[in-house]
C-alpha positions in Angstrom: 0.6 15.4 -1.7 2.3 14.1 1.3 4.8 11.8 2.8 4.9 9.3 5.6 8.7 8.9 6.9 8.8 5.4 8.9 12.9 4.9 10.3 14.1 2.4 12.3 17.5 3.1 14.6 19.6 1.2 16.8 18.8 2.6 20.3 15.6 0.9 22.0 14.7 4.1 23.2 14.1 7.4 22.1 14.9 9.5 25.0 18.9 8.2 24.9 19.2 10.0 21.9 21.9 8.2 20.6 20.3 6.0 18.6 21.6 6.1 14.6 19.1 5.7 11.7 19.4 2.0 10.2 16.7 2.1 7.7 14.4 4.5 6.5 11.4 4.4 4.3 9.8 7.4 2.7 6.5 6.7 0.7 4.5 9.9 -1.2 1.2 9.9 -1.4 -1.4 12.0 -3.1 -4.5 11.5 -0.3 -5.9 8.6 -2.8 -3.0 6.8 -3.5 1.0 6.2 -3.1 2.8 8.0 -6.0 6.2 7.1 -5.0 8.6 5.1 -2.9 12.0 5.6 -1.2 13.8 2.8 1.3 17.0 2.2 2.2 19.2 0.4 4.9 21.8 2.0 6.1 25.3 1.1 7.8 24.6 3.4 11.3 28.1 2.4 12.3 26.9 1.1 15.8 26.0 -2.3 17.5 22.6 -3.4 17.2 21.2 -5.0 20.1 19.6 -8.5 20.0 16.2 -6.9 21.0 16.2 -4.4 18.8 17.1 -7.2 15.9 13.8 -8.7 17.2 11.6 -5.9 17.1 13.0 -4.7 13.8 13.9 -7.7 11.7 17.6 -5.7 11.0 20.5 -7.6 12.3 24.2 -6.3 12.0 25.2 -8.4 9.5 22.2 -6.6 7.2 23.1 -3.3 7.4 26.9 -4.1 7.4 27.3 -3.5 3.5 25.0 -1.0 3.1 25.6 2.7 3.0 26.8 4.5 5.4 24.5 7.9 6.8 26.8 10.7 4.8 26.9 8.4 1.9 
């Protein structure tokens, strides 16, 4: 059993290091098939650029209801 971990944050690169998770997806798998499935947006509390909206598909006003990291 193992699990792929796919996140998406809101700094374009990863050497700033101050990019905050926005959405993360966790999906188990056994080595034949997926056993189980986690996703979630999540309010990062910081501006998302127009690029990254593009890349991503997540605009602000997406992640601006959802729950917030500690939550």
């Amino acid at each position: 059993m193992f699990a792929i971990i796919d996140i998406e944050t809101c700094a374009g690169k990863y050497e700033y290091r101050q990019g905050r998770i926005t959405e993360i997806c966790i999906i188990q798998h056994d080595g034949l098939q997926v056993t189980g499935k986690f996703t979630s947006l999540i309010n990062a509390e910081c501006f998302i650029s127009p690029y990254l909206t593009i890349l991503s598909g997540i605009p602000n006003e997406m992640v601006a209801n959802a729950p917030k990291y500690n939550e």
